[in-house]
N, C-alpha and C positions, 0 to 999 in steps of 0.2 A: 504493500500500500504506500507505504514512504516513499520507495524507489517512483512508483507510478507519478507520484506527485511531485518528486524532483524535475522526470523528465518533463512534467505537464507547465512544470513552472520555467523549464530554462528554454521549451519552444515557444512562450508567451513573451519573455524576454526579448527574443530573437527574432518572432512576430513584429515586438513594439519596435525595436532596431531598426531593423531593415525594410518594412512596408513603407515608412516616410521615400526610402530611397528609391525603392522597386516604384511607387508612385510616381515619381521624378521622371523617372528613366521611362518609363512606357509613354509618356505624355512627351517626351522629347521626338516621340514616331508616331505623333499627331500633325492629321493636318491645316487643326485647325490650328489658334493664335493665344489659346487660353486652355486652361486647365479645367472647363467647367462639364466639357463633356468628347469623349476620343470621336472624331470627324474620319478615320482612317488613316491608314499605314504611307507612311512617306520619310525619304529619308534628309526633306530639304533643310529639314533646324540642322542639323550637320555640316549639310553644304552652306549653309550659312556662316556656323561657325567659323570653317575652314576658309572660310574667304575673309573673315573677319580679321584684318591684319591688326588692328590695334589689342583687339583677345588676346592672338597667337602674340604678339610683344607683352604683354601682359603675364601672358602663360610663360614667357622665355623668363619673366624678370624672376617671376618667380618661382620656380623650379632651381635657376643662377643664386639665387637669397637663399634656397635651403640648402643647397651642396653645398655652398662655399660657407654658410654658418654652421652648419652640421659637421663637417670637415675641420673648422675651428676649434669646436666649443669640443670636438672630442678631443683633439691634441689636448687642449687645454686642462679638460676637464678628467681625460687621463692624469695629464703629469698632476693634477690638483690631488687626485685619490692618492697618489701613489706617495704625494707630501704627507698628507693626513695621516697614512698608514704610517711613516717613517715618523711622525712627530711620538716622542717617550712621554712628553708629558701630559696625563690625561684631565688638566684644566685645557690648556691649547687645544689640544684637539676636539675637544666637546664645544669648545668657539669657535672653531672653525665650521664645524657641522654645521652650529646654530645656524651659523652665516651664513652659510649654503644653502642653509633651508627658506632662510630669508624669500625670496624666489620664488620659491614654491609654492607656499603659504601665502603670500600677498595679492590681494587684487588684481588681476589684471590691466585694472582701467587706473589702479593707482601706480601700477608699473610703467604704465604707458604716460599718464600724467608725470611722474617722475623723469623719465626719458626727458619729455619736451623741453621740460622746465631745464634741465641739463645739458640739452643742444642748445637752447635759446641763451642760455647766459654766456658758454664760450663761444655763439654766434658762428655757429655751423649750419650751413644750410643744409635745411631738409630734402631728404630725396635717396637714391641709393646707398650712401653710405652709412647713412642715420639707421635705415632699417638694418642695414645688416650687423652693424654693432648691438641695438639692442636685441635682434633676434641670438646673438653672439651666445650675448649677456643670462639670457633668459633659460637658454637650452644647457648652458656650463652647470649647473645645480644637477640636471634631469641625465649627462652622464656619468658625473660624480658619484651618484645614487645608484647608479648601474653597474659603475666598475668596483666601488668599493665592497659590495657581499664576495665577489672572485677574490679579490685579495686577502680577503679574511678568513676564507677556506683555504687559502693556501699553505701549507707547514712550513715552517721556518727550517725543519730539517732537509726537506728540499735544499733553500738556498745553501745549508750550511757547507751539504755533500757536494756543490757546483762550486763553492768555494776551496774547498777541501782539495777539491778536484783540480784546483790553481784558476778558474774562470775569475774575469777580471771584473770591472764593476759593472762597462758595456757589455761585457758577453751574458753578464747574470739578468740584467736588465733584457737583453735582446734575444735569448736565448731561453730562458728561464722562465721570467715573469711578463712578459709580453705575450708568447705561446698559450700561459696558463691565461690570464684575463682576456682574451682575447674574446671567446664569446661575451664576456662584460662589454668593449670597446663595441663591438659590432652590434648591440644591441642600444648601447647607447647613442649609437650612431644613428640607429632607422628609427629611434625615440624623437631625437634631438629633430630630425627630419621632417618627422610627421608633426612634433609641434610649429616648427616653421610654417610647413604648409599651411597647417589651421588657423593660425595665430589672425585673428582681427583685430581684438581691441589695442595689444600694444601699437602694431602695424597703421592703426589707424590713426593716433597720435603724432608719430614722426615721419610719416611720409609726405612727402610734397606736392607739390606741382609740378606735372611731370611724369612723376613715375606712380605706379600705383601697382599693385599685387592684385590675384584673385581673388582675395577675402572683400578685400576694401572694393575693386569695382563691380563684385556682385551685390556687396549690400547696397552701392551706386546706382545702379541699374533699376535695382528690386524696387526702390524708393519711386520709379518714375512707371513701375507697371510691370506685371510677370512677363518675360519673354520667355518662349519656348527656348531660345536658344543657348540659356540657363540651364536649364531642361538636361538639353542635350552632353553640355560641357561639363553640366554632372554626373552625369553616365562615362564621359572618358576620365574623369579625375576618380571616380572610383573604379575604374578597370586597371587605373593605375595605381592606386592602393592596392587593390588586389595584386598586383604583380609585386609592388615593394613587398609583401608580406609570404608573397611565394619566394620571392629572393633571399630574403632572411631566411625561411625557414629551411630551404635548399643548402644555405653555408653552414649552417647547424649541423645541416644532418650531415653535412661534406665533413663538417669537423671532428662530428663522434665517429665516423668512418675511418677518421686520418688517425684519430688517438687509441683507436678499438686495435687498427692494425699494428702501430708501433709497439701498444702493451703485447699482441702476440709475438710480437716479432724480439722483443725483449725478454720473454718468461720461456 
């Protein structure tokens, strides 16, 4: 009976989920101009899209804003874990979380209010670079969080044997503890990505004239009347989620494949 009602509850879940989307998406292979009732199958909101060159620049900037912040905030937010883990004293380090979590815990719209208010006094002009700093900013907490449970599984007796062993400080770093965190990094990495992607309310504070992301020029749009062709560009941003999430979960399984081998290959 329990079991029954788990599964009853977690396809209700999945229901409420994803119906908004499947909604979306079937109305984008309407032929009419509104969502109030399906006119018939066509595939012109698409070809619309794709002629849509200001979109497709829109789509480029931002897809450009998640790579390149998500590729940051993991360097960064690697070498950050890897400090935290090295700090002995556990006042420091328990301040240092805090900090971290800062981020995490705060507002969105007071994160994004904060940004401005910080680009506007050193009188940096809004536009590409503003976003990608605060999306930087915002994602460094969210692989922190990621890398650091890897590191804390890790045995110190490990390092000791790699030392022992004469490895140097780079070879124990590159060798050692990069290998092991690694699905940490890589997970913080498709995190840090997908909140880019989402991100509005910071995004919608420091961006400029000019430049604009898909979060900010769908709520744009939305303000002046539904377009199908919304519709439709929702349907390829989630075929593209869908793929970021087959790609992760692909390197996963590449990686328990690569570690399954070498233990047999070792024993």
């Amino acid at each position: 009976m329990k079991h029954r009602l788990a599964t009853g509850y977690l396809i209700l879940v999945f229901i409420l989920l994803y119906a908004p989307i499947i909604f979306l998406m079937v109305y984008a292979f309407s032929q009419g101009e509104t969502m109030t009732n399906f006119h018939g199958f066509t595939w012109r909101h698409y070809q619309t899209l794709f002629s849509d060159t200001r979109m497709l620049a829109i789509v480029a900037n931002t897809l450009l804003i998640a790579l390149l912040s998500a590729l940051i905030a993991t360097l960064i937010g690697t070498l950050g874990a890897l400090s935290i883990t090295r700090t002995t004293r556990r006042v420091t380090r328990d301040s240092l979380l805090t900090l971290n979590n800062v981020l995490m815990v705060s507002p969105d719209v007071i994160i994004g209010a904060s940004f401005l208010i910080f680009f506007t006094m050193l009188k940096i002009p809004l536009g590409f670079g503003t976003v990608l700093l605060s999306h930087i900013a915002f994602e460094i907490p969210i692989v922190v969080l990621m890398v650091l449970p890897r590191l804390r599984e890790m045995s110190t007796s490990l390092l000791d044997a790699a030392q022992d062993l004469g490895a140097t400080t780079r070879q124990l770093l590159t060798h050692v503890v990069i290998p092991f965190i690694s699905p940490g990094i890589f997970a913080g990495f498709f995190m840090a990505l997908t909140y880019s992607l989402d991100d509005f309310a910071v995004t919608f504070f420091v961006t400029g004239n000019g430049f604009s992301t898909l979060s900010v020029e769908i709520y744009s749009r939305a303000r002046q009347g539904i377009n199908l062709e919304i519709n439709a560009l929702s349907g390829v941003m989630f075929l593209f989620s869908l793929l970021l999430v087959a790609g992760y979960y692909w390197i996963q399984q590449a990686g328990h494949k690569r570690r399954r081998r070498k233990r047999e290959v070792t024993s």
